[in-house]
C-alpha positions in Angstrom: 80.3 107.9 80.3 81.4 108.9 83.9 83.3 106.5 86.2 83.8 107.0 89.5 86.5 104.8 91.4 84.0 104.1 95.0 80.4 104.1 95.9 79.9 107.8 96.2 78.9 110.5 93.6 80.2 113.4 93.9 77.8 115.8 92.3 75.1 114.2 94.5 72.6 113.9 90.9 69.8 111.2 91.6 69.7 108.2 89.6 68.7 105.3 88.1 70.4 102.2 89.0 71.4 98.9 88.3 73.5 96.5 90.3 75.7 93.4 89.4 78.8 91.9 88.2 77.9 92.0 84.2 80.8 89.8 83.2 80.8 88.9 79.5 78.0 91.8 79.5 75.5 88.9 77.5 72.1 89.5 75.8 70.3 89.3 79.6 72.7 92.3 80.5 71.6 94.0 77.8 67.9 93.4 78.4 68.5 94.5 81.7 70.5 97.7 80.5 67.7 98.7 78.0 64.9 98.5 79.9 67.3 100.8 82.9 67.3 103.1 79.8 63.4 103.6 79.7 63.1 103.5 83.4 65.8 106.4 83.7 64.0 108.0 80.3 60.9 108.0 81.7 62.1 109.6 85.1 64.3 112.2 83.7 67.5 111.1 85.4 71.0 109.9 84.2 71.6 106.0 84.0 74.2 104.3 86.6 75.2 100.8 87.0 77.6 99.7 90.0 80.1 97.0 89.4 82.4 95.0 91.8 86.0 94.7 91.0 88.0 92.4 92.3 84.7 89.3 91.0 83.7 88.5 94.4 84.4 84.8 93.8 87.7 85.9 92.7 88.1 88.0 96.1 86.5 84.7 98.5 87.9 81.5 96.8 90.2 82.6 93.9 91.8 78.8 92.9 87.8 77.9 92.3 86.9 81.8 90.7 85.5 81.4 87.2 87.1 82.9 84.2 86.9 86.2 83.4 84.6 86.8 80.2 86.0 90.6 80.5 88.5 92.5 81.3 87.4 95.5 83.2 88.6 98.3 80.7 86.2 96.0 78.0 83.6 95.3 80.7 83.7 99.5 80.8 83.4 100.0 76.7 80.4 97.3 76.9 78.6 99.0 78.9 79.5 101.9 77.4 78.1 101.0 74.2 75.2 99.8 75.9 74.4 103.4 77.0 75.1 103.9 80.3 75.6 106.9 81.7 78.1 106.4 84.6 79.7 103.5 86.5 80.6 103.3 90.3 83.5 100.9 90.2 83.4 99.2 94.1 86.9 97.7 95.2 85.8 94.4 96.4 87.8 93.8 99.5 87.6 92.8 103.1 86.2 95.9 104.2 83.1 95.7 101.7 82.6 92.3 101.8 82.1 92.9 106.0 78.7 95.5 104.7 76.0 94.2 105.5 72.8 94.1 102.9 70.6 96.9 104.8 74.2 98.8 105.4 74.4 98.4 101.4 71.0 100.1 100.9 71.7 102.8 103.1 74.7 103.2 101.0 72.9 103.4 97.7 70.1 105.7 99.2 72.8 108.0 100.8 75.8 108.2 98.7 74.4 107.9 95.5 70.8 109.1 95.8 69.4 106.2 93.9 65.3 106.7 92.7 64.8 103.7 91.5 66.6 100.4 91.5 66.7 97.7 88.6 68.4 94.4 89.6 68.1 90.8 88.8 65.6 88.4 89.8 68.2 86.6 91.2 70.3 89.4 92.5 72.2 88.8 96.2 74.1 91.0 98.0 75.4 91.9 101.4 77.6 89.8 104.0 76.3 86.2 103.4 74.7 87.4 100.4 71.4 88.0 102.8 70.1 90.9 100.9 67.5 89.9 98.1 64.8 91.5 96.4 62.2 91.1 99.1 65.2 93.2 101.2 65.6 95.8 98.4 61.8 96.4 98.0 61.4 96.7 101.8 63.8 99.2 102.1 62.6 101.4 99.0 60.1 101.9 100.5 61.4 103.5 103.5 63.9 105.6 101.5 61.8 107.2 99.3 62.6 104.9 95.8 61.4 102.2 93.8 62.9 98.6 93.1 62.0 96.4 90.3 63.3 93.0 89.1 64.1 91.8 85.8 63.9 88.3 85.4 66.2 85.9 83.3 66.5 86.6 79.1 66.0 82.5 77.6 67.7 81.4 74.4 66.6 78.5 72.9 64.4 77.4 76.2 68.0 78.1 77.9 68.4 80.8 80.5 71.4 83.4 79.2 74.1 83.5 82.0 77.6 84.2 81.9 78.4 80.6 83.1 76.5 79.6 80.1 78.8 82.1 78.1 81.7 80.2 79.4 80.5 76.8 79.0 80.1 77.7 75.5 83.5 78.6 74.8 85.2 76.1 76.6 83.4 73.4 74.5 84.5 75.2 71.4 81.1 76.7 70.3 82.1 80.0 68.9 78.5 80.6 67.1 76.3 79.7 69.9 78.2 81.9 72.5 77.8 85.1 69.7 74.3 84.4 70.1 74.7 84.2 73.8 76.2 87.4 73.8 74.4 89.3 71.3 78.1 89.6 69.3 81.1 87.3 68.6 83.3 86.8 71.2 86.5 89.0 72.0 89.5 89.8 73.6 91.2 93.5 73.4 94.5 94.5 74.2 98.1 95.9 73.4 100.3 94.5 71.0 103.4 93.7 73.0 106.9 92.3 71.8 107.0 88.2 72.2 109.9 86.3 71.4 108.8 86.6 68.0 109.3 82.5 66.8 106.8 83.1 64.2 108.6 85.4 61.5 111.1 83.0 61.7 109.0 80.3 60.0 107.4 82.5 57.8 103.9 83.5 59.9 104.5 86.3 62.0 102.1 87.3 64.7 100.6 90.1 66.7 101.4 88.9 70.3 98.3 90.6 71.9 98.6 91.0 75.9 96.1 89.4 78.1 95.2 91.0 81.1 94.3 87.6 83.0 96.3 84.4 82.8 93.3 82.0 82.3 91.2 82.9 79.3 87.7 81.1 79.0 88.5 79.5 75.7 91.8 78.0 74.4 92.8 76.8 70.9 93.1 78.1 67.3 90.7 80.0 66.2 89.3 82.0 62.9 89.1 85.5 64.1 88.1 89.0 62.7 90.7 91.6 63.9 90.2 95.3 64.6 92.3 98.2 65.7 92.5 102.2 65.3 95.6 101.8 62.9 94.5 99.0 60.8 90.8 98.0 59.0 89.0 95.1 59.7 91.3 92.3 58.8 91.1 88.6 59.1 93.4 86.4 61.1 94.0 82.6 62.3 95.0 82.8 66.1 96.4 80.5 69.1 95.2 81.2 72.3 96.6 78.5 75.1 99.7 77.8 76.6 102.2 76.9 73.2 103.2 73.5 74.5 105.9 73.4 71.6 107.5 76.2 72.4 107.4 77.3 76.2 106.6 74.8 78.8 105.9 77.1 81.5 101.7 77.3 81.8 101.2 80.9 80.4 98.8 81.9 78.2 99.5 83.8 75.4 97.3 85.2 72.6 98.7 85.7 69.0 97.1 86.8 65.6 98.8 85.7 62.3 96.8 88.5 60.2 96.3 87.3 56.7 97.1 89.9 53.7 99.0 92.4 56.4 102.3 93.4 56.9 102.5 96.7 58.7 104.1 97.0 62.3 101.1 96.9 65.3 103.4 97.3 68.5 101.7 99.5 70.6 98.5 99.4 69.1 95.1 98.5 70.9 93.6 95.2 69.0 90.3 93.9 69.1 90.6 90.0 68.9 86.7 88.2 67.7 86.4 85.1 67.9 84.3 83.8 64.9 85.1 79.8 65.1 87.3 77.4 66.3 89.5 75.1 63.7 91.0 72.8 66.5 92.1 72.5 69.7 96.1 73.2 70.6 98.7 70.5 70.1 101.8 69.5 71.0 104.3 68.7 68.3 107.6 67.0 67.8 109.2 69.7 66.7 109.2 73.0 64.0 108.9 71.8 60.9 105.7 69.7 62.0 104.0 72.7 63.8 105.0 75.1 60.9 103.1 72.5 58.4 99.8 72.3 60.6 100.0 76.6 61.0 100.2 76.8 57.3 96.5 74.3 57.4 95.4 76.2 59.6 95.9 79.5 57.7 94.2 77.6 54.5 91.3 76.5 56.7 90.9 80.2 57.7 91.1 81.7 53.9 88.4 78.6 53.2 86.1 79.8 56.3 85.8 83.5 55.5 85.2 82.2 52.2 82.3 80.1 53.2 80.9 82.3 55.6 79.9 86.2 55.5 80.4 88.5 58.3 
């Protein structure tokens, strides 16, 4: 997959294109991405979806932003694996946030010579978010290219969003956002050295580095654990703030892999997320939290034993 780092494509090869901020990339992402792979099939063209990075809510009010879902380098293997041919990566900053819609489509017609468009039914863009499909489809058909909306991928009677994602997560529902998301939940990142508490008391952990400071979800969690130096293992993890141990806000995210003893520092992980065992706790001192980490490694063992995956 080719990424380009602006709204411009330098070989100048006509596309087909898709628009949005694919956070969490859900199951109404992907429906949206398959049927971009038919359109761009059918027409003979290469597959391109452009994405906004800073979140624009992030960029205009970040105190009320949402949490990210996704890093961008996992929002990149997503759609990836969803078959995409290139990204165009748009900095989100004061000077883009001043286009205006039409301005937008000019953009998308010029720079990236877009044949036909796939967007949301939903979908706004532009300064003030003016621009809408009524916009899009006017404009097509001055350039030269066609537009078509996908509407909304329901679950259950309930319309698959990535506020639905998060809503799921934060209320502990582990199983219900996997279906959400077409896949269990997950975090990747690098194994970096922490301070490393947990060998002391007999359950060491793989301190795995967030790239954001608020994660959607927080707690201890059963979790399936991947990585290019390890197989697929299976782990109990914490995910919040470690009120026990560090009173200064920060999230942190470590893995106690059960059945593993090998050195990880360095390494790429892939954190899932298959169910929650509580929330986190604050306790009086060591010896208490050790005795509720060794429960919660039991309760793990007893899940994966209850459970295939």
């Amino acid at each position: 997959m080719l990424i380009f780092r602006a709204l411009k494509s330098p070989d100048k090869q006509p596309v087909a294109l898709t628009i949005g901020n694919f956070d969490g990339v859900h199951l109404g992402h992907h429906a949206l991405l398959s049927r971009l792979q038919e359109q761009a099939k059918s027409l003979g063209l290469p597959s391109a979806a452009v994405i906004f990075e800073p979140h624009p809510r992030e960029f205009f009010t970040p105190d009320k932003a949402p949490t990210r879902l996704t890093s961008l380098r996992e929002k990149l293997e997503l759609l990836e694996q969803a078959g995409v041919d290139r990204v165009h990566v748009c900095r989100f900053n004061k000077q883009f946030a001043k286009m205006s819609a039409q301005e937008f489509i000019d953009a998308l017609h010029r720079d990236l010579q877009v044949k036909h468009v796939l967007i949301g039914d939903d979908f706004r863009f532009g300064s003030g978010r003016t621009g809408d499909f009524a916009l899009m489809e006017k404009s097509a058909a001055q350039h030269g290219f066609t537009v078509e909306a996908m509407h909304s991928v329901l679950h259950g009677g309930l319309r698959v969003s990535s506020t639905a994602v998060r809503e799921t997560l934060a209320a502990g529902s582990m199983e219900t956002a996997a279906r959400y998301l077409g896949r269990p939940y997950s975090i990747s990142g690098r194994v970096v050295h922490g301070d490393k508490i947990g060998r002391t008391i007999g359950f060491p952990t793989a301190n795995v580095q967030l790239k954001h400071n608020r994660p959607p979800l927080t707690g201890i969690y059963v979790v399936r654990v991947k990585g290019d130096a390890i197989p697929v293992l299976m782990g109990a993890a914490s995910l919040g703030v470690r009120p026990t141990v560090h009173a200064n806000g920060r999230a942190v995210l470590e893995v106690h892999l059960l059945d593993y003893s090998g050195e990880l520092y360095g390494h790429h992980l892939h954190i899932e997320f298959m169910h929650k065992l509580r929330n986190e706790e604050k306790y009086p001192d060591m010896e208490s939290l050790t005795r509720q980490i060794r429960l919660d490694v039991e309760n793990t063992r007893k899940w994966f034993k209850e459970n295939t995956v």
